[in-house]
Structure formats: C-alpha cells, structure tokens
N, C-alpha and C positions, 0 to 999 in steps of 0.2 A: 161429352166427356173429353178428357186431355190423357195424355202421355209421354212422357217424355222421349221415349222412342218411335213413336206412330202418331204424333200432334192430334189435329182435334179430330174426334169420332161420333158418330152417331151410338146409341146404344146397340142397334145390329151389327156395325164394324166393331165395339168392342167384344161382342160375344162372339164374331167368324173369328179374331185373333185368337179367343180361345180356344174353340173349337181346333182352329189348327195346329197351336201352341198343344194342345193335352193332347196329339193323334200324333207328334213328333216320338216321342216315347211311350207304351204302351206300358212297360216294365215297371215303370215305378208310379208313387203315390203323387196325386194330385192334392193339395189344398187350396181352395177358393176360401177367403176371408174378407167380406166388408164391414167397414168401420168407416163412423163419423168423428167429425171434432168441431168446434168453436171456436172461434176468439172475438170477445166484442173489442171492435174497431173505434173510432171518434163516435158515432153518429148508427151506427149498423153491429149487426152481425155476420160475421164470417164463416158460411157452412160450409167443407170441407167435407164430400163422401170419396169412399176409394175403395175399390176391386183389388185386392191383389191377389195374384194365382202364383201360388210357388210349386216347383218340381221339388219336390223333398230332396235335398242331399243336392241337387243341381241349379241351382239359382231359383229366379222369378221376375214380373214385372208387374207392374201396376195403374192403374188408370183411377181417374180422379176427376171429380165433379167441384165448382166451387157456385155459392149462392149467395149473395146479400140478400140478410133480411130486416124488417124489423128489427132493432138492438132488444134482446132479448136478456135483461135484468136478473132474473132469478136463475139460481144453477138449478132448480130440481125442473125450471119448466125445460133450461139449455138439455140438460142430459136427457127430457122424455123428447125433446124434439129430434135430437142426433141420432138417438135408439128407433124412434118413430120414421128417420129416411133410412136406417140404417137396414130397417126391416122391410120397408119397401123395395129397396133395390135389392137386396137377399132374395125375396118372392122373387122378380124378374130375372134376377138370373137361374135361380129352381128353374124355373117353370124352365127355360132354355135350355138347362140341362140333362132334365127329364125328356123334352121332347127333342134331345140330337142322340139319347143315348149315352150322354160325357160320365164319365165316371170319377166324379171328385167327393171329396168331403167338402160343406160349405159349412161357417161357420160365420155369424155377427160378432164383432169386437167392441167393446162398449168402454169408454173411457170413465170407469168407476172400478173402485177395491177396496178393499178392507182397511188403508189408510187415508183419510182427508174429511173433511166433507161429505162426499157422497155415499159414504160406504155403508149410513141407514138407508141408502133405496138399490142395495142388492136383490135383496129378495125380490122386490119388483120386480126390476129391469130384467131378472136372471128367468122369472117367472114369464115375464111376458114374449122375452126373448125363446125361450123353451116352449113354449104354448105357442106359439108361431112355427117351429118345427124345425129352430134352429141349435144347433152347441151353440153355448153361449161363453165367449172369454173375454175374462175381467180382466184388469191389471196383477200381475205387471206381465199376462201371457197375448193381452190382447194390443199387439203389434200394429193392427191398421189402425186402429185408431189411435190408438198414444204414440207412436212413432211417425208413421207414414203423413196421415189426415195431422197429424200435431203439427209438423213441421210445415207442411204445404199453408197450415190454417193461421200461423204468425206470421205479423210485420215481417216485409222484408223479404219473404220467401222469395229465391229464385228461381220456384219451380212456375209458379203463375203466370 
C-alpha cells in the first residue's frame, strides 16, 4: 500500500500506523472506512482500494492500493469486483482490530446510490456488504470510495 505521508507500506506497517494513530487520542471516536473505485484506462483497468481512518472532529489519513487489471467492460461486474476488494481488505483489517483491541467503527464505502446506473444493485451490494459484517455507505455518504479512491483512480492523478 501507499500514502502520502508514509510512502510505500506493507499491509502490517499500515495497520502499526493505525494502531499508533487510534492510541494518540483515547477520547474521541475513531472511523476506519474502505472503499474501492475504477477507471477503465486505454487497454486495462484501474483499481484503486483506500483505508482511510479519520479522528472524528480532528482530521485523518489515508492509505491506498492501486491494481491493473484485465479492462473490465461491464459496470455491474466493475462495481461487484470494487465491493468484492472492498470487502476483503475490511476482513483484514477486522480481524487486526479485534485482535490489538482498537476501538473503531469500520465501515465499506461502495461507489453506488439511488441516482445513475447503478442504483438497481443497492440491494445487493448493501446486502452483501451487511452480511459480511460490515455498515455499509452509499453515495453521496460513502467518501472512500467516490472521493478518495475516485480521485487517486483518474488520468492524471498526482497522487500515484
């Protein structure tokens, strides 16, 4: 994984940041949020996963994976595959956080809502995401993925 503040990481160095990041302040609320995004490229696809962990009321940072893959055609297979990494790294980091003790809320962010396209496979995504053990946030609440992962996952980015 990457960061703009702590370049490139292992997924253990990203979880000891948090670990130490969420043991800085005891007082206040933690959010961990991962979300995915896309963008098909010339030739490929561009997958874009992101951690972000914010201090409620006090900032936050973020860490971020990118992938070429196959150019992936269809929006309904793009959005189960973003949801499908989205929910994998959500597991690893549970499971991390369960087993240091961290005390956040974790949430998957899924780049789907009630307008466009995709908004016939809420139910799904919302279901599968929930059944995995996660909150699940749509548009326009789900910030990692249409903000964070959006902007890293376009031409051009100069966060890559």
């Amino acid at each position: 994984m990457k960061s703009i503040t702590y370049g490139e990481l292992s997924f253990d160095g990203v979880c000891e940041i948090i670990k130490e990041y969420t043991s800085k302040d005891l007082e206040v609320d933690y959010v961990i949020s991962v979300g995915t995004d896309s963008q098909n490229m010339d030739n490929y696809t561009k997958m874009v996963s992101v951690i972000a962990l914010v201090r409620k009321g006090k900032g936050g940072i973020f860490f971020y994976d990118i992938k070429k893959l196959k150019r992936i055609r269809n929006i309904r297979q793009k959005i189960f595959r973003e949801t499908q990494d989205s929910i994998e790294l959500a597991t690893k980091v549970m499971e991390f956080l369960n087993n240091n003790s961290i005390h956040a809320s974790l949430e998957v962010h899924v780049d789907i809502g009630n307008n466009g396209e995709t908004k016939h496979l809420i139910k799904e995504i919302a279901g599968w995401v929930v059944g995995s053990g996660f909150r699940c946030c749509l548009k326009p609440e789900a910030y990692t993925s249409t903000g964070i992962a959006d902007k890293i996952s376009k031409r051009g980015s100069r966060v890559c």
